[in-house]
TIDREN-358148 format. One record per residue (C-alpha): y, x, z. Coordinates in steps of 0.02 Angstrom, whole numbers, plus 50000, padded with zeros to 5 digits. Each point is the difference from the previous one (the first is absolute). Layout:
BEGIN
YXZ
...
***
This chain:
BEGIN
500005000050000
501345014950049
499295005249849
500574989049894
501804996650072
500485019749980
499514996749817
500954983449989
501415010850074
500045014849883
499824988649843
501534992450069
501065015450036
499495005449829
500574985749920
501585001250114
500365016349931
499524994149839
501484985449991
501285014650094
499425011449842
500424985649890
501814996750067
500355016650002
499675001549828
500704982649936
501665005950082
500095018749910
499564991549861
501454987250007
501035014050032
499575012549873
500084983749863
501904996550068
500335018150000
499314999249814
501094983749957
501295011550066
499845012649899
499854988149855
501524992550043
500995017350011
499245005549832
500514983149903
501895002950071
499775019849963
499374994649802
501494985649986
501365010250052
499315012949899
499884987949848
501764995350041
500435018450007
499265002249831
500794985049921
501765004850061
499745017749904
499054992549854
501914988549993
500905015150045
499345009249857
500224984349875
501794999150041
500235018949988
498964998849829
501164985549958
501645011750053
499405015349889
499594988749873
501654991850007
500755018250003
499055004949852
500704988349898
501825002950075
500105018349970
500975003449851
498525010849934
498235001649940
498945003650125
498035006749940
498635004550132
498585009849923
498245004350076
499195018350010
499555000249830
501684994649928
499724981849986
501224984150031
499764993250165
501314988750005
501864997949931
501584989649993
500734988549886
501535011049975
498385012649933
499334988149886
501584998149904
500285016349991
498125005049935
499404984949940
498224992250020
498615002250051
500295012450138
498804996650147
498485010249989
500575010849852
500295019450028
501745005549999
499835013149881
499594987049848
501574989150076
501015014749965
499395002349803
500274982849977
501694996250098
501045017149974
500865010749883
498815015749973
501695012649988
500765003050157
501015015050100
499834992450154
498324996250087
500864991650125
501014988449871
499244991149862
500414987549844
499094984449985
499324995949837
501514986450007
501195014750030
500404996950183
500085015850067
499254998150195
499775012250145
498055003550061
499855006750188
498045003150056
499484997650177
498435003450092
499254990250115
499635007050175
498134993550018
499464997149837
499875009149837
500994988149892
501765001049947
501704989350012
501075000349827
501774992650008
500864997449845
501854996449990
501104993649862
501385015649998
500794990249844
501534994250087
500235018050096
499765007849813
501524988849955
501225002050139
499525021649962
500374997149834
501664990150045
500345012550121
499975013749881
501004992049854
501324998150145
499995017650041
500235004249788
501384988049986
500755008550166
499555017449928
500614994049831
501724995950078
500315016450098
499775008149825
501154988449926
501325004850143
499215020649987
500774999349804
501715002550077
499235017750062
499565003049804
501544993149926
501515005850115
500305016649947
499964996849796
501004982350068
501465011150069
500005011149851
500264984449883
501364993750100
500765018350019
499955001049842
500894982049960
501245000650122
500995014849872
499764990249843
501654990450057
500705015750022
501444999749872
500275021250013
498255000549941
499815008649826
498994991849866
498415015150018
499734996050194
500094982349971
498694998949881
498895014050108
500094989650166
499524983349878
498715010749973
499575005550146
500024979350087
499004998349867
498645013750033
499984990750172
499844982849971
498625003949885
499145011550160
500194982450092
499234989749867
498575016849983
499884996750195
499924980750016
498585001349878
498915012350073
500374990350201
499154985949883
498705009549925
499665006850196
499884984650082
498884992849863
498645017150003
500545002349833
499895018349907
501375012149981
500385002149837
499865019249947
500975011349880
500725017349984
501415005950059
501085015450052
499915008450161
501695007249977
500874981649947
499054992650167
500965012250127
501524999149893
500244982550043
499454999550184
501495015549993
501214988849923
499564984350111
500045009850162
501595007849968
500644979949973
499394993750138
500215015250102
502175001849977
500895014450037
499115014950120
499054990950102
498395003549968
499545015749899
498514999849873
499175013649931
498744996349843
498695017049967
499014996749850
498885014149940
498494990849934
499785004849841
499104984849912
501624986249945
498924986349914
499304988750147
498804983549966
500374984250135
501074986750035
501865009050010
500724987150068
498894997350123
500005021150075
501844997349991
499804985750124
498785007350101
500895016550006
501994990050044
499114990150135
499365017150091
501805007049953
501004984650062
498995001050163
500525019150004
501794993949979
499944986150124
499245014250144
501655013549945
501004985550033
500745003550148
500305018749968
501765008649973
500455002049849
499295014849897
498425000050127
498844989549918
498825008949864
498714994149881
498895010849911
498974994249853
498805012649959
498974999049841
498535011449948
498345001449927
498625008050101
498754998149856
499874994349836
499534982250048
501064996250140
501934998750036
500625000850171
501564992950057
500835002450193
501264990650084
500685007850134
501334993950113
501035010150163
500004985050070
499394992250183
498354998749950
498454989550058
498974997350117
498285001749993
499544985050030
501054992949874
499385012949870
498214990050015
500444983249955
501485004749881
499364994949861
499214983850057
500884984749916
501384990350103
499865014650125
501705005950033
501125009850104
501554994049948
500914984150089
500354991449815
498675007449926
498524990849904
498595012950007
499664998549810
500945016349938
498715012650062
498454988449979
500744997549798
499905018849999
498405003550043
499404986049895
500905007849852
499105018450020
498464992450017
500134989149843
500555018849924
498305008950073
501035008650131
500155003550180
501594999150099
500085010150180
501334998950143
500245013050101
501505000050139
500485001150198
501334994850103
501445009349942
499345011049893
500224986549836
498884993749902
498895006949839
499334989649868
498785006749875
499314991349824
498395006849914
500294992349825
498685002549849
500995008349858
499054988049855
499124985650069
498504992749902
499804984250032
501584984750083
499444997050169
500084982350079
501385001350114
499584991750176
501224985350056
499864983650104
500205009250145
498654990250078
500205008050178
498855016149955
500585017850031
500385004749814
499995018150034
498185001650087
499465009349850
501375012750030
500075014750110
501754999150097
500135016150045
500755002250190
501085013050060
***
């Protein structure tokens, strides 16, 4: 009988433990399946706000998209993006117009056979086959291999150059128009000289008809002048022929001692070239060689009387070549000035127009020759001409005066 009731009692206790097993279990159970809904929970917000996340930058990047797209088609040039292997990625309308169609997916290099000029200086200007000329500027991208091309329309900037530079000829035109008083003054005062004793009533019959002559010589030096200013400002030729050495510094003699008067400035003429028979444009040397000679004039002006000497000094150092120097006791120049004195419109002087210099350097080089300068504060100034006795061939005498050093081809000797 005890037996039996410490069985009965241990089946119980087992079953006791048993139900307490149960429990426990049933409870960890409910916990670990709300710690689970938990975590369910906490992942579905973590995956929506990260869905939301992603939306808001998929929008973000549609309305930046939209913006460069927008931007694209606002900027007032072609824009071409090309892959690693020189393809078209993409473009703008402003592109299209420019090259035409089809353009996406076609390699740039058979865009350019088809759309452009083949001649050009400039690799980073071309001509379209329509004859817009447009700027190209390449740009790599950071992290890829491709390339950016921008092409702009550089037809308006083309026009407002060219505008630009037909002002500065009519302004350069206009300061040689007012430079022809430089030319014209001295045979000018000569003529009127000359006039002014016509009325004269003491005046005998043979000077009378020798000073006609002699406004006559001078008007007809204004009229030789007038026409070759024209012939300068159009790059037209000199026109050559022969002439005489001798007759040449006879006249510049004659018209210095006109314009010069009585003892202010002295002039001494040494001539002992031995060739007389010259080939050029007469006129033209006279010019050249009265502009350096006024100039000379201008510098003695302030000297006493009898001070002032100029010394024209002709020779031949070879059979080819005549050489004539201008030299002047005057104040001199300075260095400085001595570089950029033959530049056109470059001038020293407060009423001065530049031109007379630049003219003579133009003039020697339409002759084959070479004009120097050579001079220091007060120790005057020297002026030497290399002149071909017989010239071959005219040469086209530079004009315009389009702004470029004229004399870059010379060598202005410094001292």
């Amino acid at each position: 009988m005890n037996i039996q009731n410490n069985d009965n009692a241990h089946k119980t206790e087992q079953l006791t433990d048993a139900f307490r097993a149960f429990n426990e279990w049933s409870e960890h159970l409910s916990a670990s399946y709300q710690g689970l809904e938990e975590q369910v929970a906490k992942l579905h917000g973590e995956l929506a706000f990260a869905r939301s996340e992603r939306l808001k930058t998929l929008e973000e990047k549609e309305k930046l998209a939209s913006r460069l797209e927008r931007i694209l088609a606002a900027l007032p040039a072609g824009v071409i993006v090309l892959d690693a292997v020189g393809k078209i990625l993409d473009c703008n309308a402003l592109a299209i117009t420019f090259l035409g169609e089809p353009l996406l997916g076609v390699s740039w290099s058979k865009v350019v056979e088809r759309s452009f000029i083949p001649v050009f200086d400039n690799p980073h200007e071309r001509q379209l086959i329509s004859g817009k000329p447009v700027s190209i500027t390449y740009s790599q991208l950071e992290n890829d291999a491709g390339q950016i091309i921008l092409l702009s329309d550089v037809s308006e900037m083309r026009s407002l150059q060219e505008l630009l530079n037909q002002q500065k000829q009519l302004s350069a035109m206009g300061e040689m128009v007012a430079s022809m008083a430089h030319q014209v003054r001295t045979p000018l005062a000569t003529a009127i000289l000359y006039s002014s004793q016509l009325g004269n009533a003491a005046l005998d019959e043979t000077k009378r008809q020798r000073f006609a002559q002699k406004i006559l010589e001078r008007l007809q030096y204004l009229e030789r002048q007038v026409n070759d200013m024209l012939i300068f400002a159009k790059d037209g030729r000199l026109s050559m022929e022969k002439f005489s050495l001798h007759a040449l510094l006879e006249c510049l003699n004659e018209t210095l001692k006109d314009y010069l008067g009585q003892g202010r400035v002295d002039v001494q003429i040494i001539n002992t070239a031995h060739d007389d028979a010259m080939l050029g444009n007469e006129n033209a040397l006279r010019g050249a060689l009265m502009n350096v000679l006024n100039n000379a004039v201008d510098a003695l002006g302030n000297m006493e009387s009898g001070q002032g000497l100029i010394t024209i000094n002709v020779s031949q150092p070879d059979a080819r070549n005549l050489k004539i120097v201008i030299t002047d006791n005057g104040p001199g120049l300075a260095k400085e000035y001595c570089q950029r004195i033959f530049e056109p419109f470059f001038t020293t002087k407060n009423n001065g127009t530049g031109l007379g210099l630049a003219v003579v350097d133009s003039v020697v080089k339409a002759h084959r020759g070479q004009v120097y300068v050579a001079s220091a504060l007060g120790a005057g100034a020297t002026f030497t001409f290399i002149l071909p006795c017989v010239m071959q061939t005219p040469e086209l005498l530079p004009g315009g005066f389009s702004g470029k050093n004229l004399s870059q081809e010379n060598h202005h000797e410094i001292v």
